[in-house]
C-alpha positions as CSV (number, residue, x, y, z in Angstrom):
1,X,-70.8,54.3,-64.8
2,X,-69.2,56.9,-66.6
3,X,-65.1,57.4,-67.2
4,X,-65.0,60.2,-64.7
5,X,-66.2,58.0,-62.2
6,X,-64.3,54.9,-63.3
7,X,-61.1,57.3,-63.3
8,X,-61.7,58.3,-59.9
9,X,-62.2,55.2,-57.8
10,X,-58.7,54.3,-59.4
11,X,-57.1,57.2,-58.0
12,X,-58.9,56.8,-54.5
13,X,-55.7,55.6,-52.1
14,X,-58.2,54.4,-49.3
15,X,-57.3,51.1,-47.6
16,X,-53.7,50.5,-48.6
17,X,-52.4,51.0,-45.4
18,X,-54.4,48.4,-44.6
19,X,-52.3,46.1,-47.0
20,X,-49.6,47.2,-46.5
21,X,-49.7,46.8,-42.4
22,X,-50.8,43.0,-43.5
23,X,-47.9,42.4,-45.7
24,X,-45.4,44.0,-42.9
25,X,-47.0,42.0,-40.0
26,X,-46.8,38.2,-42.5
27,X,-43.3,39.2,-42.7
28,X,-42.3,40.0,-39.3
29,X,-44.7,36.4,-38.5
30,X,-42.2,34.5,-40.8
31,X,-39.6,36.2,-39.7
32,X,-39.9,35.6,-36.0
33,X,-41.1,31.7,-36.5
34,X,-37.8,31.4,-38.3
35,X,-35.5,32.7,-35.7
36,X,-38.0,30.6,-33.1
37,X,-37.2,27.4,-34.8
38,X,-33.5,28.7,-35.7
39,X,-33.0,28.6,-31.9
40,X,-35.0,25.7,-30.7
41,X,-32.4,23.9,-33.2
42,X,-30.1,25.2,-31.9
43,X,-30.8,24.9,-28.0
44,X,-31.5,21.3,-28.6
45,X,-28.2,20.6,-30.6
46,X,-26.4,22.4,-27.9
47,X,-28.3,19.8,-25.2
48,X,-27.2,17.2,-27.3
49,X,-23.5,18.5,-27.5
50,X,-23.4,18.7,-23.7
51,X,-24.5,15.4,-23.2
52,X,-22.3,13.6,-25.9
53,X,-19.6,15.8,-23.8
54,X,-20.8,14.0,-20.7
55,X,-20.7,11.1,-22.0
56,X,-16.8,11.3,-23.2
57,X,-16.0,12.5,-20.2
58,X,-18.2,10.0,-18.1
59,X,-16.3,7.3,-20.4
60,X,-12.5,8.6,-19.7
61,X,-13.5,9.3,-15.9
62,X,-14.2,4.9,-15.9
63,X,-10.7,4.7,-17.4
64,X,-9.3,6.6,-14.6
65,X,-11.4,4.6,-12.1
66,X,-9.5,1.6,-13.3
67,X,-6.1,3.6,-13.8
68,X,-6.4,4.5,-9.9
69,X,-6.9,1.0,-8.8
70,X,-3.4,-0.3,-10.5
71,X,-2.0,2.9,-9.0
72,X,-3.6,2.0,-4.8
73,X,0.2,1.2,-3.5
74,X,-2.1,-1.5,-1.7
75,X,-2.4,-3.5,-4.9
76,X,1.4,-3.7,-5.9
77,X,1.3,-7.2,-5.2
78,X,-1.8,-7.9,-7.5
79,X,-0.6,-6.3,-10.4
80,X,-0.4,-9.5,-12.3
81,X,-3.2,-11.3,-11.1
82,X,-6.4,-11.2,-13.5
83,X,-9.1,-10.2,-10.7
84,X,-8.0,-6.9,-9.6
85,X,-10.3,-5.6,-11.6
86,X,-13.6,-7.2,-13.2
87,X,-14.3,-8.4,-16.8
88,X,-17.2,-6.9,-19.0
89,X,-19.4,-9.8,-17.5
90,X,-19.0,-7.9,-13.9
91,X,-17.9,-4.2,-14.7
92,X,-18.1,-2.1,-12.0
93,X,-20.9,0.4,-12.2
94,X,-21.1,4.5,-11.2
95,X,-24.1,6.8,-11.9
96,X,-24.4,10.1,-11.3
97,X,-27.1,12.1,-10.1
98,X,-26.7,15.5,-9.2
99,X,-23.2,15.5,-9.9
100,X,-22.7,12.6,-6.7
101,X,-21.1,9.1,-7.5
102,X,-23.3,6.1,-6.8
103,X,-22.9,2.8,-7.3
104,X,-25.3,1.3,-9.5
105,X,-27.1,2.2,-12.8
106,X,-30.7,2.8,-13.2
107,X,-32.4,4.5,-16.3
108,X,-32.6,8.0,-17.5
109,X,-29.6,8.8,-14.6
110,X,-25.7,9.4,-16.1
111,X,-23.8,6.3,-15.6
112,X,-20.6,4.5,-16.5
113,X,-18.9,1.0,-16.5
114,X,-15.4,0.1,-16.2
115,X,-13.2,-2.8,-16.0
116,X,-9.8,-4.1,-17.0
117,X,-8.5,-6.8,-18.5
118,X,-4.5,-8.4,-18.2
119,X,-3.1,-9.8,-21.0
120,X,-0.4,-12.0,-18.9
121,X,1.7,-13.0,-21.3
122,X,2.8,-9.1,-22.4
123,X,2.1,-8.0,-18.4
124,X,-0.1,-5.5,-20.1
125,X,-4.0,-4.3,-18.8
126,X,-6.5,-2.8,-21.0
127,X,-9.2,-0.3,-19.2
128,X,-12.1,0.3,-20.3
129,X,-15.3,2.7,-20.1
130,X,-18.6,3.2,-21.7
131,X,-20.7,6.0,-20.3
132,X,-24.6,6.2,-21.0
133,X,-26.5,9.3,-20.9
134,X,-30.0,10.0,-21.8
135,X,-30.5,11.8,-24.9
136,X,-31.9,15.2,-24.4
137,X,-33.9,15.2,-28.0
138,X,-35.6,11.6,-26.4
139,X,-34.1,9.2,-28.7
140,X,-31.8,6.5,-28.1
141,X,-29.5,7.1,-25.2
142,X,-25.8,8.6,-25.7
143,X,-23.1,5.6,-25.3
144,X,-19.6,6.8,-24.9
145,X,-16.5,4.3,-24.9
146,X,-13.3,4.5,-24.2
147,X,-10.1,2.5,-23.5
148,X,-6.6,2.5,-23.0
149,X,-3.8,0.1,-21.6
150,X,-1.5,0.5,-18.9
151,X,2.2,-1.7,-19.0
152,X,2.8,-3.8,-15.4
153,X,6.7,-3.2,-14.7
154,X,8.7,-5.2,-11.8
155,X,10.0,-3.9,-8.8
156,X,13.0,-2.4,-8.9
157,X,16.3,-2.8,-6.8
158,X,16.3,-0.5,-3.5
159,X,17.8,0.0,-0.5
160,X,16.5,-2.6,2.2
161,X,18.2,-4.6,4.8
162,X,21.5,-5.4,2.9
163,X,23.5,-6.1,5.9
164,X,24.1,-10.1,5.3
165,X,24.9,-9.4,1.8
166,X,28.1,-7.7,3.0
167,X,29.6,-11.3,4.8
168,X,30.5,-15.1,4.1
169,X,26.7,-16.4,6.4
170,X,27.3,-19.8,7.3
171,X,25.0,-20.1,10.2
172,X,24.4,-24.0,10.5
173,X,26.2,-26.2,13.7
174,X,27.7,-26.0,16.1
175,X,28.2,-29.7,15.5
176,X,30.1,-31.7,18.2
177,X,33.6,-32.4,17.7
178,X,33.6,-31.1,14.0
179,X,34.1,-28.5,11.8
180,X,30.7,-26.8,10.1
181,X,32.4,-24.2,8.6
182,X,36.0,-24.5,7.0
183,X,38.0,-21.8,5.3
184,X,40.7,-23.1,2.8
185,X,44.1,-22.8,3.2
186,X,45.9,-19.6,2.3
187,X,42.4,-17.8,2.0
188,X,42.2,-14.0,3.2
189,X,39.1,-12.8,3.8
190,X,38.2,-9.1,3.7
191,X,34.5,-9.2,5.2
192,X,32.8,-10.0,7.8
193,X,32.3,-13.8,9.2
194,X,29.5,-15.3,10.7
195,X,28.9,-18.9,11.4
196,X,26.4,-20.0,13.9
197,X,28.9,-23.5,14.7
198,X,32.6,-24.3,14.5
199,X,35.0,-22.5,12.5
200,X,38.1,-24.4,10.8
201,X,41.2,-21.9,9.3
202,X,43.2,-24.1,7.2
203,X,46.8,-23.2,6.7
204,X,48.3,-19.1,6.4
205,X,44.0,-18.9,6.3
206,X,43.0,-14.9,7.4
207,X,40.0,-12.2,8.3
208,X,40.6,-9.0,8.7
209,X,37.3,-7.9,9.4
210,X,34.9,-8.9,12.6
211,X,33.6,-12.2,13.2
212,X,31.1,-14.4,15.3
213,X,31.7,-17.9,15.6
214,X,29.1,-20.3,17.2
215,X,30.9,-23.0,18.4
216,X,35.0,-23.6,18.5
217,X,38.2,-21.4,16.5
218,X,41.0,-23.3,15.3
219,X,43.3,-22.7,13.5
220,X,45.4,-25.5,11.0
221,X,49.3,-23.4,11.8
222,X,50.9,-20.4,13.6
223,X,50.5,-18.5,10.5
224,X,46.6,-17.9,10.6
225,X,45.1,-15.4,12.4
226,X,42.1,-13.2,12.6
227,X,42.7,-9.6,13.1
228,X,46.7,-9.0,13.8
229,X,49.1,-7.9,16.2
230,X,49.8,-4.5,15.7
231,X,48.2,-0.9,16.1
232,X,45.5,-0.8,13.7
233,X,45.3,-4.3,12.8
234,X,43.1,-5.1,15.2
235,X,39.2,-6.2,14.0
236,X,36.3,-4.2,16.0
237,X,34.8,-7.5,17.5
238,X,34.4,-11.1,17.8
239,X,32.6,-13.6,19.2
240,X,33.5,-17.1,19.9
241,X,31.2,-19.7,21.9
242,X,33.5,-22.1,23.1
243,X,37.7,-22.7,22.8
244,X,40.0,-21.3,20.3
245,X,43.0,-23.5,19.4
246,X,46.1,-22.8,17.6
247,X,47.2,-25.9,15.7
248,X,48.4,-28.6,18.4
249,X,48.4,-25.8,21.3
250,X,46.3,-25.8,24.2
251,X,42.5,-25.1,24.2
252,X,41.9,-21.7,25.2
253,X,38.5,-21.8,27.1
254,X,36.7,-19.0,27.3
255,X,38.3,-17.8,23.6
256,X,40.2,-14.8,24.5
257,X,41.5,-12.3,22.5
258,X,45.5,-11.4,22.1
259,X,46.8,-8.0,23.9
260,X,48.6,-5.7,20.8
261,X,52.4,-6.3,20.8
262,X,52.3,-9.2,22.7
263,X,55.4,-11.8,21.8
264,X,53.4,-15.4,22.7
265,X,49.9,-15.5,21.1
266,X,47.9,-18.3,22.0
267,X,44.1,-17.6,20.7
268,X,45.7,-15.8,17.2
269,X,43.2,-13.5,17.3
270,X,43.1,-9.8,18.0
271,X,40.2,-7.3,19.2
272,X,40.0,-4.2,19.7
273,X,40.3,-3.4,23.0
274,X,41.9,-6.6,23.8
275,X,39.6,-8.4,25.3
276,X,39.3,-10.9,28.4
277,X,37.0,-13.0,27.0
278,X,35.1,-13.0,23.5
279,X,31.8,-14.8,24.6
280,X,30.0,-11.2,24.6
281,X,27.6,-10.1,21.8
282,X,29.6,-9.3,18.5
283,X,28.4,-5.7,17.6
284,X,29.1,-5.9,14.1
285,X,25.8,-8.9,13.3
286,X,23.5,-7.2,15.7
287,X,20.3,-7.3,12.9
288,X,22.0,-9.4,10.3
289,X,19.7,-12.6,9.9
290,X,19.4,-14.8,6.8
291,X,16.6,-13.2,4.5
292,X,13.3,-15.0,4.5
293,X,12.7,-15.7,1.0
294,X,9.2,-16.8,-0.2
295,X,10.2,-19.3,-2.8
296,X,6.4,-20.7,-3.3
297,X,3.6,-19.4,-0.7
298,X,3.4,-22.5,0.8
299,X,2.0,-23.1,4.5
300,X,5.5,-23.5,6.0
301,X,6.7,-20.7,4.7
302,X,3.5,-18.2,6.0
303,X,4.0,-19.7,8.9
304,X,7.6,-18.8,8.7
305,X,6.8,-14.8,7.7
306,X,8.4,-15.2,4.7
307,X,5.3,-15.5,2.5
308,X,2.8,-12.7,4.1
309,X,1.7,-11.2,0.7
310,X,-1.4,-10.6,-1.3
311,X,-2.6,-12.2,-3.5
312,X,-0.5,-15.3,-2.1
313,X,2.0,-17.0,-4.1
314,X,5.8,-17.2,-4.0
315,X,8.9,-16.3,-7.1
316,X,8.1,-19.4,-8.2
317,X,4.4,-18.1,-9.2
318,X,5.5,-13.8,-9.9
319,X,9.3,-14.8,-11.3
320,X,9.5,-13.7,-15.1
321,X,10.5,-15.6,-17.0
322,X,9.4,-18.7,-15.0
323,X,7.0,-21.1,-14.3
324,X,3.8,-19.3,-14.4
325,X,5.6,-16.1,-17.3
326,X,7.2,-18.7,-20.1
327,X,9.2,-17.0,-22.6
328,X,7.7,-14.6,-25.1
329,X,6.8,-16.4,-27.3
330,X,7.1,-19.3,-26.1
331,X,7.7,-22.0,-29.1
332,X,8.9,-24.4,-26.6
333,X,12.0,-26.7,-25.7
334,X,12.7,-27.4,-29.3
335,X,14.1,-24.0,-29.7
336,X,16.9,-23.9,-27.3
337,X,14.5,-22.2,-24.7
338,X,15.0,-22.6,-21.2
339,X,12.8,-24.7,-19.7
340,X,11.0,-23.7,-16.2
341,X,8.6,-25.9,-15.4
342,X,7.4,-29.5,-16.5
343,X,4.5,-29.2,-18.8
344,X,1.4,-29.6,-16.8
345,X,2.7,-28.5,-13.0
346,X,2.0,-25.9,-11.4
347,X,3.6,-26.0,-8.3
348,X,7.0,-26.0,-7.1
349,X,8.3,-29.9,-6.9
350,X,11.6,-30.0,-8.8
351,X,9.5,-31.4,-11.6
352,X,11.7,-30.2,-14.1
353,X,14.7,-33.2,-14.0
354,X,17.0,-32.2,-16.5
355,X,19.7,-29.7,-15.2
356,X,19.1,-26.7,-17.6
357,X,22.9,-25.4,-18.6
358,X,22.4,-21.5,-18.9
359,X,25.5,-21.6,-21.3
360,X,25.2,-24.2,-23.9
361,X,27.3,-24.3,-27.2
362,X,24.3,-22.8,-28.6
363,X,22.4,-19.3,-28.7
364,X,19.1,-18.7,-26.8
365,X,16.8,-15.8,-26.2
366,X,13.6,-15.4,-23.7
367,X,12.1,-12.6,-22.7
368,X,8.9,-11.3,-21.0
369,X,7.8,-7.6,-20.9
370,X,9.4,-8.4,-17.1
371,X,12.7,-9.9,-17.9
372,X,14.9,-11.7,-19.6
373,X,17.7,-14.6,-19.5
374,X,19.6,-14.6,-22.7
375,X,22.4,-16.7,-23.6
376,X,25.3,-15.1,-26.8
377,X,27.3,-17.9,-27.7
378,X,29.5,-16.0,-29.7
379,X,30.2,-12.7,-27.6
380,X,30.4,-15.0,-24.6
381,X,27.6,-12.7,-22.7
382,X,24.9,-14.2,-20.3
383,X,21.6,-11.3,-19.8
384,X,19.7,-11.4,-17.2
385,X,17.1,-8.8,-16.4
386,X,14.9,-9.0,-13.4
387,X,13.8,-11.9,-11.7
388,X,13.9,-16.0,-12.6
389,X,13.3,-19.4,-11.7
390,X,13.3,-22.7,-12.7
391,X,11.8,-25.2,-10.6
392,X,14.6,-27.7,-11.1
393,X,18.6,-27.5,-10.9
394,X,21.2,-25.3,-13.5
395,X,24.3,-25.9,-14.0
396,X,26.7,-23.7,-16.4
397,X,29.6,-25.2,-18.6
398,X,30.8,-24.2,-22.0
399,X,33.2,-26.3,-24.4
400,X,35.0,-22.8,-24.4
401,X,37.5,-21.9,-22.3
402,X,37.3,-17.9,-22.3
403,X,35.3,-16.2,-19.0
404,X,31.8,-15.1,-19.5
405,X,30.0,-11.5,-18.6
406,X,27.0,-11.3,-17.4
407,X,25.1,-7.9,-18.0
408,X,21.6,-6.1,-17.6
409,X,19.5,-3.3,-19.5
410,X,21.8,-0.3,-20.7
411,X,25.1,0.8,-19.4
412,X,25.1,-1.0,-16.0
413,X,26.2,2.1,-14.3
414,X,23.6,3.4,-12.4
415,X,22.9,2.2,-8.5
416,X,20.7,-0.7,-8.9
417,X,20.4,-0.6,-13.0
418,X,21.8,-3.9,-13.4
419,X,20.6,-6.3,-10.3
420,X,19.0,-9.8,-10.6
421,X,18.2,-13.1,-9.2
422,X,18.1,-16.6,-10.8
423,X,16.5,-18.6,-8.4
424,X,16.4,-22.4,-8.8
425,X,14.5,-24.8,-6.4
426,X,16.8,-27.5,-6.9
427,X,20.9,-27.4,-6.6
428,X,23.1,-24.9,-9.1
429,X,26.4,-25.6,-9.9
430,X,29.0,-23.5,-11.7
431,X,31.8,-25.9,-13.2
432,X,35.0,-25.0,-14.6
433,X,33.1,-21.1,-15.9
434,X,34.6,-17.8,-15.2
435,X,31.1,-15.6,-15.1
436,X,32.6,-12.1,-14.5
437,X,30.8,-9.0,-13.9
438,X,33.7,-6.9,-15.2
439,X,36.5,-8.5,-17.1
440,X,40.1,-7.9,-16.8
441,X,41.8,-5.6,-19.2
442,X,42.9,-8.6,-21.1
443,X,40.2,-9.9,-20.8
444,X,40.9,-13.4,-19.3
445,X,39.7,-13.7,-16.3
446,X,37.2,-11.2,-13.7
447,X,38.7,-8.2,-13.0
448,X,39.1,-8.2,-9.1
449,X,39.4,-4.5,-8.2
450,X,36.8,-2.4,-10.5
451,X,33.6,-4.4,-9.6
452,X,30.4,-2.2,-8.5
453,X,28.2,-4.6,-6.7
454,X,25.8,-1.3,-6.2
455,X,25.1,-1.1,-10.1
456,X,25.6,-4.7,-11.1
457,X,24.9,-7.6,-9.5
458,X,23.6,-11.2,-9.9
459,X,22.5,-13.8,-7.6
460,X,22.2,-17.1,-7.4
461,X,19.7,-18.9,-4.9
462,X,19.2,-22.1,-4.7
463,X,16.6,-24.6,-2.6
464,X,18.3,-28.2,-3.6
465,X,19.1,-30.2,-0.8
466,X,22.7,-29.8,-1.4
467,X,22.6,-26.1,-2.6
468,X,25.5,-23.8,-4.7
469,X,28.5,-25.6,-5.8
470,X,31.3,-23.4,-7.7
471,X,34.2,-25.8,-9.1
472,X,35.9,-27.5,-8.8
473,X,38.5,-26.2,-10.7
474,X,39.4,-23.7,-12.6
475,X,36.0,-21.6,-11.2
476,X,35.5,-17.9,-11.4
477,X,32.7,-16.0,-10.0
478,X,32.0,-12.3,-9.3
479,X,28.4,-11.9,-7.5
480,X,26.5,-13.1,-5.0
481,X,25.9,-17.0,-3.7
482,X,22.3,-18.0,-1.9
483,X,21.6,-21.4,-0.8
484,X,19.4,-22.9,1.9
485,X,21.5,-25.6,2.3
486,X,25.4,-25.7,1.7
487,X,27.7,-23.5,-0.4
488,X,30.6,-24.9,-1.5
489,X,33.7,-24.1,-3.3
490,X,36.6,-26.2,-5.2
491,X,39.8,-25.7,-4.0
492,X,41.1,-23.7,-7.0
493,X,37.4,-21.6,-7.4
494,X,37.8,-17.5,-6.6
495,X,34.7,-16.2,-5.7
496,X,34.3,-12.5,-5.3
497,X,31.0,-11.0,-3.5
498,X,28.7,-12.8,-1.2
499,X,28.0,-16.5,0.3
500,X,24.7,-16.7,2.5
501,X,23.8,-20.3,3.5
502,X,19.9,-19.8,5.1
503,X,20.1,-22.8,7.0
504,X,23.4,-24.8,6.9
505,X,27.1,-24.5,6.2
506,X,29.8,-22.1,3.5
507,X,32.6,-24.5,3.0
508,X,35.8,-22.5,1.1
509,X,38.6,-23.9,-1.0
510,X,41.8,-22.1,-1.4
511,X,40.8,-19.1,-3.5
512,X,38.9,-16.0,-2.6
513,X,38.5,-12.9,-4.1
514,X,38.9,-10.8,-1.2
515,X,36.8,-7.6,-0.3
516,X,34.5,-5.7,-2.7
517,X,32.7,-2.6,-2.6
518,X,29.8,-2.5,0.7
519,X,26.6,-3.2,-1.1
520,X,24.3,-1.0,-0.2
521,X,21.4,-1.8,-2.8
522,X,19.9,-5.6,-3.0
523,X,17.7,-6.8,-5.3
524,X,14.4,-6.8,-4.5
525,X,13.7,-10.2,-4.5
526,X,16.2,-11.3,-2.8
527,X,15.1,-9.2,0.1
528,X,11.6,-8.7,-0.1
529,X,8.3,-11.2,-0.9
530,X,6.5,-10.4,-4.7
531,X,4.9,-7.3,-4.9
532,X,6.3,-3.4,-5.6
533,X,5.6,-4.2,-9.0
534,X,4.6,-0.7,-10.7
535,X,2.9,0.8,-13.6
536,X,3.3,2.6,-16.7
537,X,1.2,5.8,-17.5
538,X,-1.9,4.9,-20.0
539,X,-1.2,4.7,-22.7
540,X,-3.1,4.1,-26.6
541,X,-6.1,5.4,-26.0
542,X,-9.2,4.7,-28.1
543,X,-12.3,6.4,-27.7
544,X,-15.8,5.2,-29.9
545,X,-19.4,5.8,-29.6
């Protein structure tokens, strides 16, 4: 072939389009292969975002499951016990198909588990929830966890039925031919009176407010009276069951009450209205009952009314600290700890046989995340914070001779801030102590005028079979007295606040300490069975895959 020809067929442009389309269309195939695959990644890392998503929120959603259950007002009274909700072992189970909760988990559907567990020492739960969910790129399934922990507080004080806590309550007797309930000599009393049998006023002894009286009134001199003769002076009602008798005068049968200004009283007692004959109902205690206190659950006391909650069990089983919530921690008698139970008992028998002195010479601290009882030697300050027992008898006596306060959380300021209950199921005796809720301003005795019963205010109850002694001598006390059996005071003790017997007899010395503020908030479980207990929001939340 010659050069012309050669020259030519390299200068001939035929078929490069051709090429040219070829090279374009491998391109634009790359091209749209890469954004294919670029957005199948994509699509199925987005599936798998959404159900890891799922999953978290299928987890927290268990939490709340659990979080609603401690928050059902139904289960205030289980709060502490370890079954309201399940272990791992049992964990309640929720899948969801179609966006609808149903029990049970099967494969391939969203599900979740949750339970709870209660650490009972710190009265704290942990909730938990683990969420599967299939994995949309068809490996292993998506597990989501999650858990957080919720404190358990106790009920706090309210306002319930606080009407006996506003009188001496001695409802036991009438007793034939004797007195049940005796009020020392030279005693005024500045609240109401009611005792279910006979009523003994020892010498210059006085009420100014209403009474009842079961049985007989007498009265030990001229000088005693309830109510007085004058315009004003007069109480708004009485009640007396049989005849009222001033020292060796005649019995006055119906009791009847003395007309205002007149010169020759024979009954020493004066109601409004002047009444012909007190044998009618005494407005003033219409409702007031002794409260039905559920000291351990037990058959007699369901039977009774007094134990109707769920789960069953009495203070002795929810007080903390107590019995079934030692002190935390707990390294035992050794330590100076009070002691609530006998090791090994579980159940309320008095086991514990050495009287526990809440103020020995010594310091002591327990606490729970529910309470406290604390004991400062040194500042002379007794805390108590919510509710306790000791299933045997206390006693308090110090080798020092200056008066005690008792106190709370905080300030003690605020209505109901401040409000307790030592219970005891056998006797409790307060000898030769001054325990003061407010000290004088020289600080030597309680101070008798400034008390606020509404923000602070401790109790005593006791269910010995002789009850609350205070005395004899030499005894102060600013609070409130419980006992099912008999209260009783030395004959130089001042008491300020009030003395409910359940069952029996209030027997006075020679000191009172007069009225105090109405109380208008109790504390709860003084009033009410166990249960109210409430709940903190969640809280330390953990969440893991």
């Amino acid at each position: 072939m010659n050069a012309r020809l050669r020259l030519y067929r390299l200068t001939d442009e035929r078929g490069q389009s051709l090429v040219l389309t070829l090279l374009l269309m491998t391109f634009l195939a790359i091209a749209l292969g890469t954004v294919i695959f670029v957005t199948a990644g994509n699509q199925s890392h987005s599936n798998l975002q959404k159900a890891q998503q799922q999953a978290a929120s299928l987890a927290e959603a268990g939490v709340n499951n659990a979080v609603s259950v401690l928050s059902n007002p139904a289960n205030q009274g289980q709060l502490e016990t370890a079954t309201l909700l399940p272990g791992l072992a049992s964990a309640y189970q929720t899948r969801y198909s179609s966006g609808t909760p149903t029990s049970g988990c099967v494969t391939n559907v969203p599900c979740v588990k949750w339970w709870g567990s209660l650490d009972t020492t710190n009265e704290v739960w942990t909730l938990h929830g683990s969420a599967t969910v299939p994995n949309p790129t068809g490996a292993a399934a998506i597990v989501k966890t999650m858990s957080a922990q919720v404190q358990v507080n106790p009920p706090a004080s309210n306002s319930f039925s606080v009407g006996v806590w506003n009188t001496v309550y001695s409802p036991g007797g009438p007793t034939p031919g004797q007195c049940d309930t005796s009020i020392g000599q030279g005693i005024t009393i500045s609240i109401k009176v009611y005792v279910g049998g006979n009523l003994c006023m020892g010498q210059n002894a006085v009420i100014t407010q209403p009474v009842y009286v079961g049985g007989f009134l007498t009265f030990n001199n001229k000088q005693g009276h309830i109510g007085s003769n004058g315009a004003g002076n007069t109480i708004s009602s009485a009640h007396v069951g049989s005849y009222c008798q001033v020292s060796s005068g005649a019995q006055v049968n119906p009791c009847k009450s003395e007309p205002v200004g007149g010169s020759n009283p024979n009954t020493n007692i004066w109601v409004t209205g002047a009444p012909t004959n007190l044998t009618g109902v005494a407005s003033d205690f219409v409702g007031i009952t002794a409260p039905k206190i559920c000291w351990s659950g037990s058959a007699a006391e369901v039977a009774s009314g007094a134990c109707t909650n769920q789960p069953p069990g009495g203070w002795y089983t929810f007080a903390s600290p107590g019995p079934m919530h030692p002190c935390n921690p707990n390294p035992g008698p050794a330590s100076g700890n009070p002691v609530f139970e006998s090791v090994g008992s579980t159940t309320m028998d008095r086991s514990v046989t050495t009287v526990f002195n809440l103020t020995p010479s010594t310091s002591y601290t327990c606490t729970t995340p529910q309470g406290e009882l604390s004991w400062n030697s040194v500042s002379r300050t007794l805390k108590v914070v919510g509710t306790i027992f000791f299933d045997g008898s206390i006693t308090m006596t110090t080798s020092g001779n200056q008066p005690i306060t008792y106190t709370g959380n905080g300030a003690c300021t605020a209505n109901g801030s401040c409000q307790s209950v030592i219970y005891a199921s056998g006797d409790i005796s307060i000898d030769s102590e001054k325990l003061c809720a407010v000290l004088n301003s020289s600080a030597t005795d309680c101070d008798w005028g400034n008390w606020n019963p509404n923000a602070k205010l401790l109790i005593f109850a006791s269910n010995g079979l002789t009850g609350v002694t205070a005395g004899p001598s030499q005894t102060s006390f600013q609070g409130g007295l419980y006992a099912t059996n008999t209260i009783a005071t030395g004959q130089s003790a001042l008491t300020e606040g009030p003395l409910v017997s359940g069952t029996k007899t209030v027997v006075l010395g020679q000191q009172f300490g007069g009225t105090f503020p109405p109380i208008t908030i109790a504390p709860f479980a003084i009033q009410q069975q166990p249960g109210g207990f409430t709940i903190n929001p969640p809280t330390n939340f953990h969440y893991g895959s």
